[in-house]
Biopython code that builds the backbone (N, CA, C, O; Angstrom):
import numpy as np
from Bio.PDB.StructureBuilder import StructureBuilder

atoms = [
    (1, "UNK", "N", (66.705, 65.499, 103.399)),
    (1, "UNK", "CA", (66.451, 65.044, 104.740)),
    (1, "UNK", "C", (65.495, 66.015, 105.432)),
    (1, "UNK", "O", (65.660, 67.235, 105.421)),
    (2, "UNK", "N", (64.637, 65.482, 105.941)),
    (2, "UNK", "CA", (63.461, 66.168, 106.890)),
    (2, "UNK", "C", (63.880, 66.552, 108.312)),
    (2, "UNK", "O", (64.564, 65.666, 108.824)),
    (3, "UNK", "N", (63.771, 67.097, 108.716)),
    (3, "UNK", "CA", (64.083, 67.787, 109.998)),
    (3, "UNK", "C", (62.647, 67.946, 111.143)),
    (3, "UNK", "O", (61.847, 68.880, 111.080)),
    (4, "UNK", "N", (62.606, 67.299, 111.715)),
    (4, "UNK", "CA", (61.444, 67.399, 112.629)),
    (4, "UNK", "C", (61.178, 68.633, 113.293)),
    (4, "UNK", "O", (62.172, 69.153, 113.801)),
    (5, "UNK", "N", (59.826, 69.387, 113.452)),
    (5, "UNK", "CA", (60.022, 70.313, 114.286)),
    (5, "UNK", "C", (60.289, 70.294, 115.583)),
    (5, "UNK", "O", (60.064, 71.403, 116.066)),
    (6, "UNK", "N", (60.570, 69.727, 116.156)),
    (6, "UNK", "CA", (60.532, 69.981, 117.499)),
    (6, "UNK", "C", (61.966, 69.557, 117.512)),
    (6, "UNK", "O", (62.479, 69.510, 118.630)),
    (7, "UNK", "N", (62.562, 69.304, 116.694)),
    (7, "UNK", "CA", (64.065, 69.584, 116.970)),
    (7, "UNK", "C", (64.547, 70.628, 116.220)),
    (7, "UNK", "O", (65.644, 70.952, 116.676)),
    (8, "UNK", "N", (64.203, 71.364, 115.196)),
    (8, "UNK", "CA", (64.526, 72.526, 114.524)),
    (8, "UNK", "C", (64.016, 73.516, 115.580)),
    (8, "UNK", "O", (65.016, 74.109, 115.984)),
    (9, "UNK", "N", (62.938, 73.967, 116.207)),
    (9, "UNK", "CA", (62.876, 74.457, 117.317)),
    (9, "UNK", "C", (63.675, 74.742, 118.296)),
    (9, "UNK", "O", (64.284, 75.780, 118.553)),
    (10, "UNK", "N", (63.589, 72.966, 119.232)),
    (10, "UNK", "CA", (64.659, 72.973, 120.064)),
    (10, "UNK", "C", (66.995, 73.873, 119.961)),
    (10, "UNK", "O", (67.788, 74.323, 120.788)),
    (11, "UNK", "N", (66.997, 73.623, 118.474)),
    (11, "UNK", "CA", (68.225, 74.271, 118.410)),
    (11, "UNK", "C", (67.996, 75.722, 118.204)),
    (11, "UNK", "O", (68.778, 76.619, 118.517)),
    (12, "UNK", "N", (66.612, 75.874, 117.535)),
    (12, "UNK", "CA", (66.399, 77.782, 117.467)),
    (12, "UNK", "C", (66.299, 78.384, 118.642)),
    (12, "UNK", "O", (66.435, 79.600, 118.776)),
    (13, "UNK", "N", (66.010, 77.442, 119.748)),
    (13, "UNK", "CA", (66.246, 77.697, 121.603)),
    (13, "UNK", "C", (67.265, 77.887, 121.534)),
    (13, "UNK", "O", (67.761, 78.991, 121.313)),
    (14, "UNK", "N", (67.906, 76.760, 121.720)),
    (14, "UNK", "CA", (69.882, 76.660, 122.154)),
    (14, "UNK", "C", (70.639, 77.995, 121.674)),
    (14, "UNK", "O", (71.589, 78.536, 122.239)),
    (15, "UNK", "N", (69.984, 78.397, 120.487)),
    (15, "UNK", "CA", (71.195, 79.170, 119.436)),
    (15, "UNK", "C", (70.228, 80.593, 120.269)),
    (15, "UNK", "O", (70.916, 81.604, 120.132)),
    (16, "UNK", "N", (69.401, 80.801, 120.754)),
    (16, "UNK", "CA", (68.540, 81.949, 121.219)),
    (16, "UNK", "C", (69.204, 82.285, 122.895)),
    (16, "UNK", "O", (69.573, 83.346, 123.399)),
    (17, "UNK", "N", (69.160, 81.035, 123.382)),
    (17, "UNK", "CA", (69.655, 81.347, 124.668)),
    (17, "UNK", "C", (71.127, 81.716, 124.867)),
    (17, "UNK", "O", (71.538, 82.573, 125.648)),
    (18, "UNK", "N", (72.029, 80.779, 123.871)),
    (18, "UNK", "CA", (73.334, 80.957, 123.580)),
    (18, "UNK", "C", (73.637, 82.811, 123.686)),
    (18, "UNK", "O", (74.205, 83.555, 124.486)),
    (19, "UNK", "N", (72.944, 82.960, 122.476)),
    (19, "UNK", "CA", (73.036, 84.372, 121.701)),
    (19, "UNK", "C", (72.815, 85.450, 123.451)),
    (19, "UNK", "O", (73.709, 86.291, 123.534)),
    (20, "UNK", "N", (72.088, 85.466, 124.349)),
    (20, "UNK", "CA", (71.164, 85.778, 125.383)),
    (20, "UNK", "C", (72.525, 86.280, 126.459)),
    (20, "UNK", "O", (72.857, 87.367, 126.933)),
    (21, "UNK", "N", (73.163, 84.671, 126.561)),
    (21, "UNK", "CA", (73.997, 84.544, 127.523)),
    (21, "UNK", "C", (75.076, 84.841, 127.203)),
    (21, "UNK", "O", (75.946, 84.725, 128.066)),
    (22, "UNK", "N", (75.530, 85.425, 125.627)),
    (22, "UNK", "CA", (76.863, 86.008, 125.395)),
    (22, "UNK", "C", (76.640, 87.715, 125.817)),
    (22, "UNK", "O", (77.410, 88.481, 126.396)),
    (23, "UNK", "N", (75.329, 87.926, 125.294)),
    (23, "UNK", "CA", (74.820, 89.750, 125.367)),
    (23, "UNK", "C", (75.259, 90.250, 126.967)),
    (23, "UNK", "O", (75.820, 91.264, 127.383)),
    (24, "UNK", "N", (74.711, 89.014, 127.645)),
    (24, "UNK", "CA", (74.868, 89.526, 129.169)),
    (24, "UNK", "C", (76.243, 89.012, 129.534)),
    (24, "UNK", "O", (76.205, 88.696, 130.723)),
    (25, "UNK", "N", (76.804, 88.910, 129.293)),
    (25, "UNK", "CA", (77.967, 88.648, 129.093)),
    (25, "UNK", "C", (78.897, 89.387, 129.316)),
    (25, "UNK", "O", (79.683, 89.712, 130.205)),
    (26, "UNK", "N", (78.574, 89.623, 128.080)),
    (26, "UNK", "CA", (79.388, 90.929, 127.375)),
    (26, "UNK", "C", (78.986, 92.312, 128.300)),
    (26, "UNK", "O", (79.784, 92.900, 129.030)),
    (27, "UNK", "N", (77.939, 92.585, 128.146)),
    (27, "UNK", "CA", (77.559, 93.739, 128.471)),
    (27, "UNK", "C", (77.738, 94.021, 130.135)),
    (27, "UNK", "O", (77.840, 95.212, 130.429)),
    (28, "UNK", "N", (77.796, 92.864, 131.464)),
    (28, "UNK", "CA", (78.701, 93.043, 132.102)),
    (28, "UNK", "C", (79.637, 93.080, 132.594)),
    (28, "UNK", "O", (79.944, 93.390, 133.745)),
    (29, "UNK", "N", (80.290, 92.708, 131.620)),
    (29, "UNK", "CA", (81.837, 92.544, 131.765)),
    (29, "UNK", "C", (82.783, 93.961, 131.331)),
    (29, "UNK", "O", (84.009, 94.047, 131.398)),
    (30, "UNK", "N", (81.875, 94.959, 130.900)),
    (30, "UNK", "CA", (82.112, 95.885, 129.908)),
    (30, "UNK", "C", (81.549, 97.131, 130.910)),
    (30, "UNK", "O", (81.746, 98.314, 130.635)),
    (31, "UNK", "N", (80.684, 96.597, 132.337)),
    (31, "UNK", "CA", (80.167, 97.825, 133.057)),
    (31, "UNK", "C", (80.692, 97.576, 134.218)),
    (31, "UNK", "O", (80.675, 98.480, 135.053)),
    (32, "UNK", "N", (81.540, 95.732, 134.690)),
    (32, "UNK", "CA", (82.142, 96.131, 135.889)),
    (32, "UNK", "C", (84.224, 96.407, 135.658)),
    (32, "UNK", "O", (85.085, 96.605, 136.515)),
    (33, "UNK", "N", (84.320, 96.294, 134.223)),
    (33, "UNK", "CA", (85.522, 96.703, 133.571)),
    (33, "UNK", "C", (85.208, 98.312, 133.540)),
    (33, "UNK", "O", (86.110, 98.699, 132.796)),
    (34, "UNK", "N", (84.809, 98.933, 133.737)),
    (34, "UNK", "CA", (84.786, 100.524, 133.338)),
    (34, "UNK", "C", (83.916, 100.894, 134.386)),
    (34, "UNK", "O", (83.285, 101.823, 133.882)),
    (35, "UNK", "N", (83.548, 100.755, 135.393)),
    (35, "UNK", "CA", (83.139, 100.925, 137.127)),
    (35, "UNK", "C", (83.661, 100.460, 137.482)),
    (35, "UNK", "O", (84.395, 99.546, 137.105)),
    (36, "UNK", "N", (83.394, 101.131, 138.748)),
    (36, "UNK", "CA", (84.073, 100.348, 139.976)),
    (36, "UNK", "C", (82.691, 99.844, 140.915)),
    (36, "UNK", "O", (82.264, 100.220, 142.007)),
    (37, "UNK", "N", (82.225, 98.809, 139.929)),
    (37, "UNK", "CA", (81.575, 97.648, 140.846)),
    (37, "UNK", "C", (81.258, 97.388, 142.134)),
    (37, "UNK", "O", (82.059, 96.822, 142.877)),
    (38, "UNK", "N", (80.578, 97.606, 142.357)),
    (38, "UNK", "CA", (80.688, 96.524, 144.546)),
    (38, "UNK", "C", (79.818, 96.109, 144.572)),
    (38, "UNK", "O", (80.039, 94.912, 144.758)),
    (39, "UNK", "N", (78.226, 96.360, 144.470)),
    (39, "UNK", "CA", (76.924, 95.511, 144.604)),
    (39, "UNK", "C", (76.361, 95.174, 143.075)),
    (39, "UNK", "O", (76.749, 95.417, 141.932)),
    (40, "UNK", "N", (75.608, 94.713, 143.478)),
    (40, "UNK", "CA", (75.132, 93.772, 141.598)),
    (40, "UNK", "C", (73.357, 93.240, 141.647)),
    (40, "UNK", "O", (73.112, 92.736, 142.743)),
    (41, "UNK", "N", (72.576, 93.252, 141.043)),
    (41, "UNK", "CA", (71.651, 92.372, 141.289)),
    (41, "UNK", "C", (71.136, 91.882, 139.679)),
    (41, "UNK", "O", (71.097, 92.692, 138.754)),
    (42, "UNK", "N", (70.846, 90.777, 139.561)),
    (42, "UNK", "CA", (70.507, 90.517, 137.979)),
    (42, "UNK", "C", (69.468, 89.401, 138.615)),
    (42, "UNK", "O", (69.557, 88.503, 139.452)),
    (43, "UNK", "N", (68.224, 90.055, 137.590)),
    (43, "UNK", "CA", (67.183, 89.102, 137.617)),
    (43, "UNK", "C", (66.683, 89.072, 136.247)),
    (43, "UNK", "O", (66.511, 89.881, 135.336)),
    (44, "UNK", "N", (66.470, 87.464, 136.514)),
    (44, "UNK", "CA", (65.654, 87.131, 135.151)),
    (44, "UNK", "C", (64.183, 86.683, 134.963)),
    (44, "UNK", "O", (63.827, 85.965, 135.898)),
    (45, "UNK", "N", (63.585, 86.815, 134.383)),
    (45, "UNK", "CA", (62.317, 86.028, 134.218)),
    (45, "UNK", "C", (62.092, 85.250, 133.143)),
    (45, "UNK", "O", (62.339, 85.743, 132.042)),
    (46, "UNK", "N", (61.502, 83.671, 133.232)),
    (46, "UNK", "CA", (61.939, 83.047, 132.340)),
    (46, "UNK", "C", (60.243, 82.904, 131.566)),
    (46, "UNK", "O", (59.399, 83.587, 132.146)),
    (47, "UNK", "N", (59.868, 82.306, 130.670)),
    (47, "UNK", "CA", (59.154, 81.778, 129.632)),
    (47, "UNK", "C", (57.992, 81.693, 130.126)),
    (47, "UNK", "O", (56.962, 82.181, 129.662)),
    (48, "UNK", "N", (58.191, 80.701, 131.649)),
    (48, "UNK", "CA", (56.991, 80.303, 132.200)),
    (48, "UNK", "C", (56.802, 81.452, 133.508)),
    (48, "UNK", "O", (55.771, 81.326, 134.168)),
    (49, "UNK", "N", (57.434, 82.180, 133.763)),
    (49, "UNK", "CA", (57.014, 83.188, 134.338)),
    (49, "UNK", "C", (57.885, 83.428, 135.522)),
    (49, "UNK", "O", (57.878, 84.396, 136.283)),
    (50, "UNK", "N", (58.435, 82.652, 135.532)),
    (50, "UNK", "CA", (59.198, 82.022, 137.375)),
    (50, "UNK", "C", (60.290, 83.370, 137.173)),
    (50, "UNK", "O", (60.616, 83.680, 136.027)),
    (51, "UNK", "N", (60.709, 83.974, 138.099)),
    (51, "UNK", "CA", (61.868, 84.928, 138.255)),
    (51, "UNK", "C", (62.569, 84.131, 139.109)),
    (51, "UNK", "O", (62.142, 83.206, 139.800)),
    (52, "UNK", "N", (64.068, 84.706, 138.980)),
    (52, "UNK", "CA", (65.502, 84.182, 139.114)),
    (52, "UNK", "C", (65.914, 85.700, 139.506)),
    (52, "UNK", "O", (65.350, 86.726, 139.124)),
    (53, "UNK", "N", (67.188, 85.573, 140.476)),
    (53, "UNK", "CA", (68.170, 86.542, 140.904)),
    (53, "UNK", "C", (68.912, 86.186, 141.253)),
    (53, "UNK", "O", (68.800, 85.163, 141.928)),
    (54, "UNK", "N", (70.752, 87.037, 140.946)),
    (54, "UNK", "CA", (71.529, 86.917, 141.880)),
    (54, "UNK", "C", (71.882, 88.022, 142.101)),
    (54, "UNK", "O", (71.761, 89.006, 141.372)),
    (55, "UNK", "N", (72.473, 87.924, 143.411)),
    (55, "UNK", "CA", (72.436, 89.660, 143.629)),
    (55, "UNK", "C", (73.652, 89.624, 145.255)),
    (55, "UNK", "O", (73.549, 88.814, 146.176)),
    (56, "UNK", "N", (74.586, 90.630, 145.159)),
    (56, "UNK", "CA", (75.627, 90.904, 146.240)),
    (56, "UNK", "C", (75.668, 92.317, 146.690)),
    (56, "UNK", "O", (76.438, 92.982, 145.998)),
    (57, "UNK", "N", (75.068, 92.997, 147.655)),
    (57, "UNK", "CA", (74.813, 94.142, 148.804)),
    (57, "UNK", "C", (76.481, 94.380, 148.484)),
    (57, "UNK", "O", (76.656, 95.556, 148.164)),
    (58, "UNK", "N", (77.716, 93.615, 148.482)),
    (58, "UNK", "CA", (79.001, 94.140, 148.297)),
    (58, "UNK", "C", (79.279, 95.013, 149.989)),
    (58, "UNK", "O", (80.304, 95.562, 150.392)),
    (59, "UNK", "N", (78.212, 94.884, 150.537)),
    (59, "UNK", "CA", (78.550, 95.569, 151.891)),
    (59, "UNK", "C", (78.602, 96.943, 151.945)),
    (59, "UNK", "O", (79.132, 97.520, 152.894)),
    (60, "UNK", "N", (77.914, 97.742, 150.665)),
    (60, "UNK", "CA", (77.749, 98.987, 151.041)),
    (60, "UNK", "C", (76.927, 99.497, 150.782)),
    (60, "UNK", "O", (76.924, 100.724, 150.874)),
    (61, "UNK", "N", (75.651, 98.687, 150.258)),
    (61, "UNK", "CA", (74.042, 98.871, 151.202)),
    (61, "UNK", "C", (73.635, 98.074, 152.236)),
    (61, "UNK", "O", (74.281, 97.079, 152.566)),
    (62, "UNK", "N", (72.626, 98.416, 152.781)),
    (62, "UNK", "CA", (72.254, 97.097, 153.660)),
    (62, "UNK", "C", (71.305, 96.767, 152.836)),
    (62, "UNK", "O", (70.902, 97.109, 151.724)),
    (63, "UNK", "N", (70.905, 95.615, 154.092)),
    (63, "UNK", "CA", (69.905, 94.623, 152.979)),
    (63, "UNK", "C", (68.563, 95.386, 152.916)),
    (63, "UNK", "O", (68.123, 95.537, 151.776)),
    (64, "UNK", "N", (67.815, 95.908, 153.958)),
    (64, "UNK", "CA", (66.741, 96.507, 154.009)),
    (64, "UNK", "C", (66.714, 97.423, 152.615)),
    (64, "UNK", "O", (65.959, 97.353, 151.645)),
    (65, "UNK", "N", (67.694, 98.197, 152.864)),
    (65, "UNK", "CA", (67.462, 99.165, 151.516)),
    (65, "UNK", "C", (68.052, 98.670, 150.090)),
    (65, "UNK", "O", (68.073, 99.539, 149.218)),
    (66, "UNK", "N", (68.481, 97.522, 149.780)),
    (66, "UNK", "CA", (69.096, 96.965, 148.591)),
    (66, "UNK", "C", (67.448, 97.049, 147.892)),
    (66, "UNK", "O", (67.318, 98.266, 147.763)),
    (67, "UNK", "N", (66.693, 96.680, 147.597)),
    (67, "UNK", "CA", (66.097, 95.991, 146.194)),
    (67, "UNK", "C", (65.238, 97.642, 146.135)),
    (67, "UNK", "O", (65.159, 98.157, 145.020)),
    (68, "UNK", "N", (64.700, 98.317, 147.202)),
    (68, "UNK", "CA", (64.246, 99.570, 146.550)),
    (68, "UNK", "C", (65.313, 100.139, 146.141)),
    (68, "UNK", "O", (64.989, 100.979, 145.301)),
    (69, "UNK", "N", (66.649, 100.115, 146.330)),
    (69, "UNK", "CA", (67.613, 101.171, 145.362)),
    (69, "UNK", "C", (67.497, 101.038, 144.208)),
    (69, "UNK", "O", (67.192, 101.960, 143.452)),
    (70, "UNK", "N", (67.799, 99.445, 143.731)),
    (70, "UNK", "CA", (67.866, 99.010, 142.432)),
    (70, "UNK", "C", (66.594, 99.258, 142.006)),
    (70, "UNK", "O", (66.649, 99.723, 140.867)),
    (71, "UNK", "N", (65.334, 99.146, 142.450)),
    (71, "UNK", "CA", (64.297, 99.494, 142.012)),
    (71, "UNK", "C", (64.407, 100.784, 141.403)),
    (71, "UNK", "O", (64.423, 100.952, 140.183)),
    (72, "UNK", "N", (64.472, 101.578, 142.146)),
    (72, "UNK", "CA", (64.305, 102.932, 142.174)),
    (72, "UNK", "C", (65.741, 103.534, 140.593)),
    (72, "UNK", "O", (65.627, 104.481, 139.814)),
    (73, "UNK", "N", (66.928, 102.473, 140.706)),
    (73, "UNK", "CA", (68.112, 102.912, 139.916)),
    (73, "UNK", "C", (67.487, 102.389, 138.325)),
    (73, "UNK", "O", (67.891, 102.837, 137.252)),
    (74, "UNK", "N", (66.404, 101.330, 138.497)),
    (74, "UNK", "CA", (66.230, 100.278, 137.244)),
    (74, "UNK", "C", (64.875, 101.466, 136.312)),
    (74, "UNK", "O", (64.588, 101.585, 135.121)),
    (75, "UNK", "N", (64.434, 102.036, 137.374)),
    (75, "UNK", "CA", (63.102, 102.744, 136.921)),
    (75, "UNK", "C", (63.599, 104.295, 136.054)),
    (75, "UNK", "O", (63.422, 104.887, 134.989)),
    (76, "UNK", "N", (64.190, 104.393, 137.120)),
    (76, "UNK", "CA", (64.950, 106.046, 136.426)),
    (76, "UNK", "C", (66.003, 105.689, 135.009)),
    (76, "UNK", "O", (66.423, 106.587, 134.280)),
    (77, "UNK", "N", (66.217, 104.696, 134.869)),
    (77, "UNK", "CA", (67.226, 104.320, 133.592)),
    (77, "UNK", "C", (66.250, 104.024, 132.501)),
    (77, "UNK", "O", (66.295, 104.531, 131.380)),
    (78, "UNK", "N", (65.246, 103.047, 132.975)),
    (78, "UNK", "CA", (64.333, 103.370, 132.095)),
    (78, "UNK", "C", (63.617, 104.549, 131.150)),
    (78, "UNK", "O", (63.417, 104.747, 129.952)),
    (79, "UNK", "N", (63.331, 105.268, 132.540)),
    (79, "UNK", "CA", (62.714, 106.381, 131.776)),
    (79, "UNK", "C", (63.755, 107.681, 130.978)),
    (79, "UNK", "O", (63.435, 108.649, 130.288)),
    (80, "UNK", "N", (65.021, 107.198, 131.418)),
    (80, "UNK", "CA", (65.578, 108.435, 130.639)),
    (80, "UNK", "C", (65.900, 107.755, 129.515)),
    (80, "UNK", "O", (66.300, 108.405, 128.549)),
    (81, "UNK", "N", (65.815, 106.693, 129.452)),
    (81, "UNK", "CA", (66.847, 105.484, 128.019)),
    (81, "UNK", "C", (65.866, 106.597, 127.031)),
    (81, "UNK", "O", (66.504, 107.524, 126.530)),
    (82, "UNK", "N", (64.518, 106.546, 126.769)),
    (82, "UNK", "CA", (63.612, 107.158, 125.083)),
    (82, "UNK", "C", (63.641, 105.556, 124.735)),
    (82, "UNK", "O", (63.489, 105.090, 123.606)),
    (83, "UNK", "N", (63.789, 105.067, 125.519)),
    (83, "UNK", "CA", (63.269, 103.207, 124.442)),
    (83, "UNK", "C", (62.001, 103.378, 124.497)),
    (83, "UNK", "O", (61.441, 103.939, 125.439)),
    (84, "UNK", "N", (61.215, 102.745, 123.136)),
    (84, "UNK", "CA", (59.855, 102.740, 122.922)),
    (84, "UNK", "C", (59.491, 101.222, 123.715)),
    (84, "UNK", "O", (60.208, 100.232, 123.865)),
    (85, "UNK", "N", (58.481, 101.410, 124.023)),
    (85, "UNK", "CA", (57.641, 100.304, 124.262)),
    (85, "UNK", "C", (58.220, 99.113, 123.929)),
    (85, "UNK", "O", (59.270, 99.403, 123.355)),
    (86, "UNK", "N", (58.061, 97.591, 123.998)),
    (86, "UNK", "CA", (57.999, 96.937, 123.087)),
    (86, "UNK", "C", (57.214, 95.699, 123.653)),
    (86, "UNK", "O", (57.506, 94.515, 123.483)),
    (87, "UNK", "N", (56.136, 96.228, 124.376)),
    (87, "UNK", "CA", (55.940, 94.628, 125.171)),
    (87, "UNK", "C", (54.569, 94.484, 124.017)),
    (87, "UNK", "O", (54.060, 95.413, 123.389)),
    (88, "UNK", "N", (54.188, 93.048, 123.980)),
    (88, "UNK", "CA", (53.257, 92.901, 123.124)),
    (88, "UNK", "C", (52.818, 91.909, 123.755)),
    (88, "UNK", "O", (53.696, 91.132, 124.129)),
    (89, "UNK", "N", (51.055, 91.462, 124.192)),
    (89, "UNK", "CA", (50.867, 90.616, 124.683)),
    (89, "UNK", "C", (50.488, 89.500, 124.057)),
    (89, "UNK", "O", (49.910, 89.711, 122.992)),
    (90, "UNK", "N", (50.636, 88.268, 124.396)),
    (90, "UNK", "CA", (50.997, 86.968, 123.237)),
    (90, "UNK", "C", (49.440, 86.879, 122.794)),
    (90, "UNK", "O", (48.453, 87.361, 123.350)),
    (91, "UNK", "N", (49.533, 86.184, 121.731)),
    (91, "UNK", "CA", (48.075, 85.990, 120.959)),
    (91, "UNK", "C", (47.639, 84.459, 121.488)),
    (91, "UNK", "O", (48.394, 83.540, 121.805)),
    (92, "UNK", "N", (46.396, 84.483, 121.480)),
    (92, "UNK", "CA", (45.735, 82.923, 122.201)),
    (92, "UNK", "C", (45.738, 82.377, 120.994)),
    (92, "UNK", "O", (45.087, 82.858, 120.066)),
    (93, "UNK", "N", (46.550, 81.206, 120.875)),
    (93, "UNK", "CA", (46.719, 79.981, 119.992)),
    (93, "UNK", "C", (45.149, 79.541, 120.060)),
    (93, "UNK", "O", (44.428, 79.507, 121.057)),
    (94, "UNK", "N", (44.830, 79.215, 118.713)),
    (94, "UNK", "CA", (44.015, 78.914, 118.035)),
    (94, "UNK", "C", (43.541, 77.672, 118.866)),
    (94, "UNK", "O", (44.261, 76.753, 119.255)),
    (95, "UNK", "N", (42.268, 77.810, 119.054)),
    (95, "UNK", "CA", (41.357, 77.023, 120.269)),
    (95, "UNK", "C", (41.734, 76.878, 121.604)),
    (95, "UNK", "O", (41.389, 75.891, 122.254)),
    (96, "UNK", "N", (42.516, 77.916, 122.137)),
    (96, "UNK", "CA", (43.025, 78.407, 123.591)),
    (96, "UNK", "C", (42.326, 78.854, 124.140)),
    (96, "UNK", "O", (41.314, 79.136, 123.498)),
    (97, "UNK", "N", (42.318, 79.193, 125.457)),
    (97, "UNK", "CA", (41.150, 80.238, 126.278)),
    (97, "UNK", "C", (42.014, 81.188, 126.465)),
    (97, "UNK", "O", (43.239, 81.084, 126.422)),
    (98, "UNK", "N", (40.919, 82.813, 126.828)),
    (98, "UNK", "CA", (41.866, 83.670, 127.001)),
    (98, "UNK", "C", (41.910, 83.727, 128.432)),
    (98, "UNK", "O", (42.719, 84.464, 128.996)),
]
sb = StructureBuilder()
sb.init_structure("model")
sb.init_model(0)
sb.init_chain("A")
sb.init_seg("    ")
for serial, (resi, resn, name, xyz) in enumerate(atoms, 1):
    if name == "N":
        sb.init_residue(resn, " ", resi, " ")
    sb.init_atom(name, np.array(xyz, "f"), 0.0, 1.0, " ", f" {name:<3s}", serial, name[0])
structure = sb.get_structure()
């Protein structure tokens, strides 16, 4: 039996996003189980570029200063993590413009 691509695809999505939404999952359930939690912000950016957030001040920042904290908390984690690089910019499909 033949399998069309665009449905062998489509489930290598499902099983990709699946996989995505257990990691984050997991992984905060595992940092507000072992903190003590009060504000939160999670943003995503998706495929086509669009960003997503949800995010709760918990009432012990204000709002003015909420997104430079996290800024400022997201940047410094970065740089101490030693993660290498990994961004790679996509290749122009064959008769694409760049």
């Amino acid at each position: 039996m033949v399998t069309k691509l665009s449905v062998h695809r489509n489930k290598v999505e499902s099983r990709r996003k699946r996989e995505l939404a257990k990691e984050l999952q997991s992984r905060t359930e595992a940092m507000v189980r072992e903190n003590d939690i009060r504000a939160y912000a999670v943003v995503g950016i998706a495929s086509n570029g669009k960003a997503y957030a949800i995010w709760d001040t918990g009432a012990i920042l204000p709002m003015w200063a909420f997104a430079d904290t996290f800024a400022t908390i997201l940047r410094r984690d970065i740089e101490d993590s030693g993660v290498e690089e990994d961004w790679q910019p996509n290749l122009t499909l064959k008769g694409g413009n760049q």
